[in-house]
BAGU-213770 format. One record per residue: residue in three letters; y negated, z negated, x of N, C-alpha, C, O in turn. Coordinates in steps of 0.02 Angstrom, whole numbers, plus 50000, padded with zeros to 5 digits. Layout:
ALAYZXYZXYZXYZX/...
//
This chain:
UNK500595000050041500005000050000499375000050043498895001850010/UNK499244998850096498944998650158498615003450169498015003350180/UNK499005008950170499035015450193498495018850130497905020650128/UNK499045018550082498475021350027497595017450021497045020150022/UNK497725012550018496915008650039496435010850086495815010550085/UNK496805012950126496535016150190496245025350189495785028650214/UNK496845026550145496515033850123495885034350064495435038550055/UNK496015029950038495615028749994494945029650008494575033849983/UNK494705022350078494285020350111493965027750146493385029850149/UNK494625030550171494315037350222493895041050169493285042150173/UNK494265042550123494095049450059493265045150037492795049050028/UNK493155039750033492665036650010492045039250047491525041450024/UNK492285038250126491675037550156491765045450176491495047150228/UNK491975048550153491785056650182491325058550097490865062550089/UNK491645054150047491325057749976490385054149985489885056349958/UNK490425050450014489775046550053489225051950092488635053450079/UNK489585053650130489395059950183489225066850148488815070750172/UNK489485067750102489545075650079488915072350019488645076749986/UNK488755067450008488335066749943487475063649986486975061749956/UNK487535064050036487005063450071486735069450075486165071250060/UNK487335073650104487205078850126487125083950081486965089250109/UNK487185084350008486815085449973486255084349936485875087949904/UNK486275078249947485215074749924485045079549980484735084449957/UNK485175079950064484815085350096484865090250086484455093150121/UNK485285095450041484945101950050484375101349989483795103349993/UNK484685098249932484155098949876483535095249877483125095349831/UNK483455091849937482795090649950482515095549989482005097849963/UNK482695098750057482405104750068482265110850021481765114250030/UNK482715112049974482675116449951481965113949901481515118049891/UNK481945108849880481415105949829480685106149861480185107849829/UNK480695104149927480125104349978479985114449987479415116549980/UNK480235116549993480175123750004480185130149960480175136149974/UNK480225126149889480315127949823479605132949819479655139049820/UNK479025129949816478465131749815478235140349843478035145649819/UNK478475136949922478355144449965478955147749972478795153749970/UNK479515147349979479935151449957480255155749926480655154049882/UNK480115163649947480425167449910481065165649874481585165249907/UNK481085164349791481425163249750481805167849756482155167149706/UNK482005172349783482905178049783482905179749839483275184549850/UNK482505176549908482605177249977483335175049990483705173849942/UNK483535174450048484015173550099484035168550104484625167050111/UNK483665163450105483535156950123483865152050070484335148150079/UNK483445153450008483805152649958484485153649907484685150849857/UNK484705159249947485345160249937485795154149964486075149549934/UNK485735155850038485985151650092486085142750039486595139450029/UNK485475141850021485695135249980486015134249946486495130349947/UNK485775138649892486385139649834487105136849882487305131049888/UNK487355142349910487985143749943488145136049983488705133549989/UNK487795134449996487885128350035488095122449967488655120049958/UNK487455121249925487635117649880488125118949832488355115049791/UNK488275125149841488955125449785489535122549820489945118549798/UNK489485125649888490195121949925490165115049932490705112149931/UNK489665111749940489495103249944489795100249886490135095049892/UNK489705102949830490015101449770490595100449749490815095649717/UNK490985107949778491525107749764491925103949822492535103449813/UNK491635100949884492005097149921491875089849893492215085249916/UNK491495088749855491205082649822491735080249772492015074749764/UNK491805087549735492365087249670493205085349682493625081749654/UNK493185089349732493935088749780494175082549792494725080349773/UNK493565078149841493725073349859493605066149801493775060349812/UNK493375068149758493385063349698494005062949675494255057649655/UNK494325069049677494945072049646495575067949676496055066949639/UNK495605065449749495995063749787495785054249800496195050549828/UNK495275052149780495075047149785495375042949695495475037049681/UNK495435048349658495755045849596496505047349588496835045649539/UNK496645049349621497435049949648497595043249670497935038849643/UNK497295043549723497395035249776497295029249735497685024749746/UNK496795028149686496795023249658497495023649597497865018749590/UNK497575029249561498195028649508498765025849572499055020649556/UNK498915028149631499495028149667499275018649676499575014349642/UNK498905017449711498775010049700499115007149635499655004249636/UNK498735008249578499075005349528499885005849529500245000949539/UNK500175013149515500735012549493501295008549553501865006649538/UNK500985007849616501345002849653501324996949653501784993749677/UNK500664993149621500714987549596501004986049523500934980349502/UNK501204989149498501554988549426502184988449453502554983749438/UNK502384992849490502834989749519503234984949553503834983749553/UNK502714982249584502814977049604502884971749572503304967549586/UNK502464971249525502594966649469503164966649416503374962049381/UNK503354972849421503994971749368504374969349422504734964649405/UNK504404970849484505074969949518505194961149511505714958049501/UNK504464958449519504194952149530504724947349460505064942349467/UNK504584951649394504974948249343505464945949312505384942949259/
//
């Protein structure tokens, strides 16, 4: 159970990282909103960035709710064994 706690912990602090790292693009992009050609390159580039931020955001939510069901169903286990 250790182990899974531990993945848990990892998946946590990378879903930490990837959600920073999206307040930064959408704050640049928000800061540069103004003067930025709206269908430039630049703005693409974000898009593309923030879509993938997302979906690594989504992923790892995805695997962080895995780890917690796997948590549970090993402590239910444990507890029946316990009875």
């Amino acid at each position: 159970m250790a182990i899974i706690k531990n993945r848990k912990e990892i998946y946590t602090a990378e879903l930490k990282e990837l959600q920073k790292k999206r307040e930064h693009l959408v704050q640049q992009f928000n800061e540069h909103a103004n003067t930025a050609d709206k269908d430039g390159p630049e703005v693409e580039a974000w898009n593309k960035s923030l879509t993938e931020v997302t979906a690594n955001i989504e992923s790892v939510s995805e695997k962080i709710l895995m780890e917690v069901e796997e948590v549970q169903e090993v402590e239910n286990r444990e507890h029946t064994e316990e009875a």
